[in-house]
ROTOR-311740 format. One record per residue (C-alpha): residue number from 1; residue in three letters; x, y, z. Coordinates in Angstrom, 2 decimals, decimal comma, padded with zeros to 5 digits, always signed. Layout:
<sites>
<NUM; Ala; <X; Y; Z>>;
...
</sites>
This chain:
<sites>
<1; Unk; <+084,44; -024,32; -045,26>>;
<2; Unk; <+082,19; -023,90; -042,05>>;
<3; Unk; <+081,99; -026,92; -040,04>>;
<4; Unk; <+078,36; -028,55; -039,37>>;
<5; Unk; <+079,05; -027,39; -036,08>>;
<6; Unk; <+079,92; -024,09; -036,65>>;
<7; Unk; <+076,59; -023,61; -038,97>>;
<8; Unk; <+074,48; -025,30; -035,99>>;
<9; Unk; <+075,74; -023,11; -033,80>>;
<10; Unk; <+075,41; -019,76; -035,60>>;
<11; Unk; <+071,67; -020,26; -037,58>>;
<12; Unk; <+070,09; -022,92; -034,64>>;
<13; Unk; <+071,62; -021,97; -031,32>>;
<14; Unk; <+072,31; -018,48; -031,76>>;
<15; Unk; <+076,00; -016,26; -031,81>>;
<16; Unk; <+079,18; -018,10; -031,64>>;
<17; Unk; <+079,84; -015,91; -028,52>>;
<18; Unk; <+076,87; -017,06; -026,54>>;
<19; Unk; <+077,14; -018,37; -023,12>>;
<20; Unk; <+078,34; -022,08; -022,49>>;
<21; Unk; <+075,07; -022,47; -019,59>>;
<22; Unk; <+072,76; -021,55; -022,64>>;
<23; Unk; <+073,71; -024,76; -024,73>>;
<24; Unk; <+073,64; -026,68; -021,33>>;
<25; Unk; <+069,95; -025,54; -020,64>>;
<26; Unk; <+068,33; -026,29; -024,33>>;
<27; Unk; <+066,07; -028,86; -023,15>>;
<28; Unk; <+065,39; -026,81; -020,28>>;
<29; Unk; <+064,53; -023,47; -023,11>>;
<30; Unk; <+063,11; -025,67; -025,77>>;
<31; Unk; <+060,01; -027,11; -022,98>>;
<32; Unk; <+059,45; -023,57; -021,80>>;
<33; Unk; <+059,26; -022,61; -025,16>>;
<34; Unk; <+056,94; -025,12; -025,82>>;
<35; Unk; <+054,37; -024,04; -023,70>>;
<36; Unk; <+054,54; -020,87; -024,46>>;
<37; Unk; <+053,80; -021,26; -027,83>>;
<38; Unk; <+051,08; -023,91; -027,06>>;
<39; Unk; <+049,28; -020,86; -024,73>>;
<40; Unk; <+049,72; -018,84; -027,98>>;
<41; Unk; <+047,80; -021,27; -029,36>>;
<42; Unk; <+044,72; -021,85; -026,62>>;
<43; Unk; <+044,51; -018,19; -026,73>>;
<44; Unk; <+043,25; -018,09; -030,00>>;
<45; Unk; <+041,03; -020,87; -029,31>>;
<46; Unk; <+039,58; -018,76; -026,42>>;
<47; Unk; <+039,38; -015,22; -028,20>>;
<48; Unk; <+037,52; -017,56; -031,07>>;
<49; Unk; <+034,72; -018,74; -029,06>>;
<50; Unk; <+034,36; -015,25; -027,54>>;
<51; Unk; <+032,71; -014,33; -031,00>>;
<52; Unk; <+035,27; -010,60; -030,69>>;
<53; Unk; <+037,90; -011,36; -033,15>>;
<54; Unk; <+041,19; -012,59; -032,84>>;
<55; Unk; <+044,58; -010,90; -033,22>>;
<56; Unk; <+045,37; -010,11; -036,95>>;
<57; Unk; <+047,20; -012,83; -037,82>>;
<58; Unk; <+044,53; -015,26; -036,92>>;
<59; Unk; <+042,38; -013,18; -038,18>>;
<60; Unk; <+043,83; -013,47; -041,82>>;
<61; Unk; <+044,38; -017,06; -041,63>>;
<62; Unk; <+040,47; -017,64; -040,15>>;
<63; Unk; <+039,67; -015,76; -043,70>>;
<64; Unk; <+041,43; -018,38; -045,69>>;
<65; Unk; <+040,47; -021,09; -043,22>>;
<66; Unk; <+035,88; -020,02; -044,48>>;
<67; Unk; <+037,66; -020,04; -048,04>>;
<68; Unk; <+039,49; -023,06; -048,43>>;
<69; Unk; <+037,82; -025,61; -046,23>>;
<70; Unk; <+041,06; -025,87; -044,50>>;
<71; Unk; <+041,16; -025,94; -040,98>>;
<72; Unk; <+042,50; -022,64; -038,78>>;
<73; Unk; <+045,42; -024,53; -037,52>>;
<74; Unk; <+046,46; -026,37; -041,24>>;
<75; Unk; <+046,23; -022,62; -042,72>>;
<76; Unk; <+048,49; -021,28; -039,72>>;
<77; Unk; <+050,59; -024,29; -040,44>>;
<78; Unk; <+051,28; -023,17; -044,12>>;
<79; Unk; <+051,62; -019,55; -044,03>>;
<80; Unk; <+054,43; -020,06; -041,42>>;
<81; Unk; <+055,80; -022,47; -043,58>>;
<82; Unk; <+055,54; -019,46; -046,13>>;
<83; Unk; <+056,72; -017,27; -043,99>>;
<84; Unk; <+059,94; -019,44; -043,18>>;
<85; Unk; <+061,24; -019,06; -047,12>>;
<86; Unk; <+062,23; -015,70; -046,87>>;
<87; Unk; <+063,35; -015,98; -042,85>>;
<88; Unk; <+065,71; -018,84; -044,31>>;
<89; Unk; <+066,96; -016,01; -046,47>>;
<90; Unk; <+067,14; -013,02; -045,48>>;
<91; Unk; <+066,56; -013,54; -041,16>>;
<92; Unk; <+068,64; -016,24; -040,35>>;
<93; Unk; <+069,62; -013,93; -037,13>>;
<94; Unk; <+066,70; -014,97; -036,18>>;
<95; Unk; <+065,69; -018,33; -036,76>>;
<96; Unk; <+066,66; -020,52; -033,63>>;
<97; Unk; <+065,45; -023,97; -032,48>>;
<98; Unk; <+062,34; -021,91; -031,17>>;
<99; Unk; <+061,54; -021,23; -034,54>>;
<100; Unk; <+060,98; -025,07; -035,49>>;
<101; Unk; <+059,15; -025,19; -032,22>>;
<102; Unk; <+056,83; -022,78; -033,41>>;
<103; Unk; <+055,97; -024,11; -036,84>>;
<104; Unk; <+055,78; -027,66; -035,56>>;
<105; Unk; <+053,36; -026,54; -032,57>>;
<106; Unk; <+051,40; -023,58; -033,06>>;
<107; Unk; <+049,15; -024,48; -035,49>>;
<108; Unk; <+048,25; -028,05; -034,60>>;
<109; Unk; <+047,60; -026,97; -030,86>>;
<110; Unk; <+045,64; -024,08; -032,12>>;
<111; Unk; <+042,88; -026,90; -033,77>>;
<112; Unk; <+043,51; -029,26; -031,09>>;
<113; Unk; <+042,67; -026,66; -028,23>>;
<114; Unk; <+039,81; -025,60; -030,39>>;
<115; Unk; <+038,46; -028,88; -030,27>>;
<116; Unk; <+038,69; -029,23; -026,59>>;
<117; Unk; <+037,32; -025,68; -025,76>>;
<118; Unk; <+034,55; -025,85; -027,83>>;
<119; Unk; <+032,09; -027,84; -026,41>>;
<120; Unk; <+032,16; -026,72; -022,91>>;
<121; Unk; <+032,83; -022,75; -023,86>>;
<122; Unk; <+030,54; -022,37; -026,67>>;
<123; Unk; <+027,96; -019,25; -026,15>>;
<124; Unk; <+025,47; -017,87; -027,59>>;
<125; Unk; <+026,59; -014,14; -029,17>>;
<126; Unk; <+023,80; -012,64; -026,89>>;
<127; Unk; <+025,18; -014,09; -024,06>>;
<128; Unk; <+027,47; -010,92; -022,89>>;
<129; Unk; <+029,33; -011,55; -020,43>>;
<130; Unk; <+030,85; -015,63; -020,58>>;
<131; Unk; <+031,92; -013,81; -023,85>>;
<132; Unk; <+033,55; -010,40; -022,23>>;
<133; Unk; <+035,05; -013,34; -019,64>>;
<134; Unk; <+036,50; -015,42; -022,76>>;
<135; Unk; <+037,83; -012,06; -024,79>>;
<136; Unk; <+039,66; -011,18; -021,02>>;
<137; Unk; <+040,43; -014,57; -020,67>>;
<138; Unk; <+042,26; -014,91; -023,99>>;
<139; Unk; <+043,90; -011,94; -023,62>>;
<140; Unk; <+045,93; -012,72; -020,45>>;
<141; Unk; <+046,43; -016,32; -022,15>>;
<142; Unk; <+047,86; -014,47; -025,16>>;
<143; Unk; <+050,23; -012,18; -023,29>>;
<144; Unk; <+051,62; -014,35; -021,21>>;
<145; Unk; <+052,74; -016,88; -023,70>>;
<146; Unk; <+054,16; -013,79; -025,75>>;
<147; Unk; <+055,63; -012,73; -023,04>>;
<148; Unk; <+056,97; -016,18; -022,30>>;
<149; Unk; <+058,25; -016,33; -025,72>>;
<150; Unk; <+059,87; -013,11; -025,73>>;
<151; Unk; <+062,00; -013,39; -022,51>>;
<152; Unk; <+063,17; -016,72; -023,50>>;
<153; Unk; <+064,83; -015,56; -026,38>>;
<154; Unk; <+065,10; -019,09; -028,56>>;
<155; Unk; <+063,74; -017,95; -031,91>>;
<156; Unk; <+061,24; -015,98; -033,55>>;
<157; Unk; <+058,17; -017,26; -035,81>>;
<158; Unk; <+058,41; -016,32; -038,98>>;
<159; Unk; <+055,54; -013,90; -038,65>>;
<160; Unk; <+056,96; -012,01; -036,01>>;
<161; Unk; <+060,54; -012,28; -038,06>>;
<162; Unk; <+058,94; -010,82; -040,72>>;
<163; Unk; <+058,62; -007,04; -039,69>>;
<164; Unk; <+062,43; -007,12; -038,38>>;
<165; Unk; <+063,45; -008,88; -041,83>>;
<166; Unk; <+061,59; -005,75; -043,34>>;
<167; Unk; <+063,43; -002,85; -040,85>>;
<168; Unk; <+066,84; -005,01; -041,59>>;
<169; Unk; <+066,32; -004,92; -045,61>>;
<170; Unk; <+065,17; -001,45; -045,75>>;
<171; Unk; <+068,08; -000,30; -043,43>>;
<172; Unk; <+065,64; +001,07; -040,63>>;
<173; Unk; <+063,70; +003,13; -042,85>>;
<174; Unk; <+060,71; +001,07; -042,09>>;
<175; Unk; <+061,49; +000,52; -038,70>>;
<176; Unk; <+059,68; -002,52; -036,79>>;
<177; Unk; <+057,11; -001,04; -035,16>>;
<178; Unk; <+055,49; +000,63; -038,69>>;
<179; Unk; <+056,64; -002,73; -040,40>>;
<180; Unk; <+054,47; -004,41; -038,47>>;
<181; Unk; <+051,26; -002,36; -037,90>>;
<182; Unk; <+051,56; -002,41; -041,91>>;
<183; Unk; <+051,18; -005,82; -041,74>>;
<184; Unk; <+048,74; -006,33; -039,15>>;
<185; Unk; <+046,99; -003,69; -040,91>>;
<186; Unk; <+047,09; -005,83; -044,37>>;
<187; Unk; <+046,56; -009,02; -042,53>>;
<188; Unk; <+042,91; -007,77; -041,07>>;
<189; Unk; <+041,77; -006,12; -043,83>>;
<190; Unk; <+042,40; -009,78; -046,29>>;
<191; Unk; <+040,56; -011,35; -043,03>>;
<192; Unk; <+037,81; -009,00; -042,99>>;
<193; Unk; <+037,57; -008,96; -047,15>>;
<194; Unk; <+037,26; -013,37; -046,68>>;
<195; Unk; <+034,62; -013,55; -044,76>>;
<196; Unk; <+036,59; -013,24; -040,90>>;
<197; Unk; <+035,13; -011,33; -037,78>>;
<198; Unk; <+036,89; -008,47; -037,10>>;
<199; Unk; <+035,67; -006,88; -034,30>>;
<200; Unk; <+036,94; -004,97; -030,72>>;
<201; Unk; <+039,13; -008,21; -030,16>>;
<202; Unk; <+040,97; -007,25; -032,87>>;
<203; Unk; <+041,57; -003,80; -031,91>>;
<204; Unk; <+042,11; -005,03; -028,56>>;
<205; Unk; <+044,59; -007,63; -029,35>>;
<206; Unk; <+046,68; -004,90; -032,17>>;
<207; Unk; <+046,85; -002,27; -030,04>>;
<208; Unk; <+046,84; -002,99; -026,06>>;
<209; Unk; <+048,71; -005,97; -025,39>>;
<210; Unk; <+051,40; -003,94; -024,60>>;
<211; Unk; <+051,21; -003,26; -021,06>>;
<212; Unk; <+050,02; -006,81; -019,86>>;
<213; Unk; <+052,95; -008,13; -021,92>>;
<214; Unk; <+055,21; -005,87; -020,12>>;
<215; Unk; <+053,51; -006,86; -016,35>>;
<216; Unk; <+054,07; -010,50; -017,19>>;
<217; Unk; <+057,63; -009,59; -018,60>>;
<218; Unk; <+058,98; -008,14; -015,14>>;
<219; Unk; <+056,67; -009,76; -012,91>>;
<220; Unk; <+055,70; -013,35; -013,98>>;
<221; Unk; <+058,31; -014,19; -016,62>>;
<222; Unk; <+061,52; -012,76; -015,86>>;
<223; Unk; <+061,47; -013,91; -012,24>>;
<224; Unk; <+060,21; -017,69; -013,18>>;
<225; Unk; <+063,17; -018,21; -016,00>>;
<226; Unk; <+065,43; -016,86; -013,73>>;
<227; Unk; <+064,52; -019,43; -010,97>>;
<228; Unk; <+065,02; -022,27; -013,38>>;
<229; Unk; <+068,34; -021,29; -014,75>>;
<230; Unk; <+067,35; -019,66; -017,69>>;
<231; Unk; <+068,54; -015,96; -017,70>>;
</sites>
């Protein structure tokens, strides 16, 4: 029978092999995580008011948000709670305590940031360019907290879980990267079919956040965790 222990360390923590510093550092991980996820969050916020479209996630859940009444962050909220069913089953690789980070956090600090932002970064959609400033804005936001999140290692949300859970159950013949553009893909066109804005944000945010994910990776990122003990 496997110890409490034993199960904490291999679903929560991560392999039973993993460095002893690692366990001696969560606090350290799980406030860095924090933050990353909570600029997740304020990036949406920001790529919202810039009236552009948001990445396609956001974009889906915006949809359900105009159909339900529900606000953006209480639909994030449940499809991530959704989304954790089959991660439970099938992706427990990859559920950490970053995971429960990221369903406690990211939608409550998306609606909380909205309400902060909103009043003071409202435009008007003819006003060009404090929008162009809030799309560029969001965007570096956005990519640094991924970035953030994806050197630190502690978990993945179940969104991003779910393309490797579908390359993992299909034995790599849907491999991540077409995993998830398929659902992207499917999660813009429900947004756009409920009512969401899908415009060059969008695209933007699907298709070029490569690079600037990568910059922050090796020169913002890497460097700062390893200053602080953390890879």
């Amino acid at each position: 029978m496997t110890s409490p222990f034993a199960l904490y360390q291999k679903l929560i923590i991560g392999p039973a092999d993993i460095h002893p510093e690692y366990t001696r550092t969560l606090w350290k991980r799980s406030l860095f995580f924090a933050a990353a996820i909570s600029c997740m969050a304020c990036s949406t916020s920001l790529l919202r008011l810039s009236l552009f479209g948001n990445d396609p996630y956001s974009c889906m859940n915006l949809g359900y948000s105009l159909l339900t009444g529900l606000s953006f962050g209480s639909c994030v909220s449940i499809f991530n709670i959704l989304l954790f069913i089959p991660m439970m089953t099938c992706g427990r690789r990859y559920l950490r305590i970053g995971t429960f980070i990221y369903l406690v956090l990211l939608g409550p600090v998306s609606d909380l940031s909205y309400s902060l932002f909103a009043p003071f970064l409202a435009v008007p959609a003819d006003d060009l360019i404090p929008r162009v400033l809030l799309l560029l804005g969001g965007m570096a936001v956005s990519c640094f907290g991924v970035s953030l999140y994806m050197c630190l290692d502690f978990g993945m949300g179940p969104y991003d879980a779910a393309s490797c859970i579908i390359n993992d159950m299909t034995h790599g013949r849907l491999p991540f990267r077409y995993a998830r553009i398929l659902l992207d893909s499917t999660a813009v066109i429900i947004g756009f079919l409920l009512g969401s804005l899908v415009g060059i944000g969008t695209v933007v945010m699907a298709l070029g956040m490569g690079p600037l994910i990568n910059f922050f990776n090796q020169h913002v990122n890497t460097p700062l965790l390893r200053r602080n003990g953390l890879q």
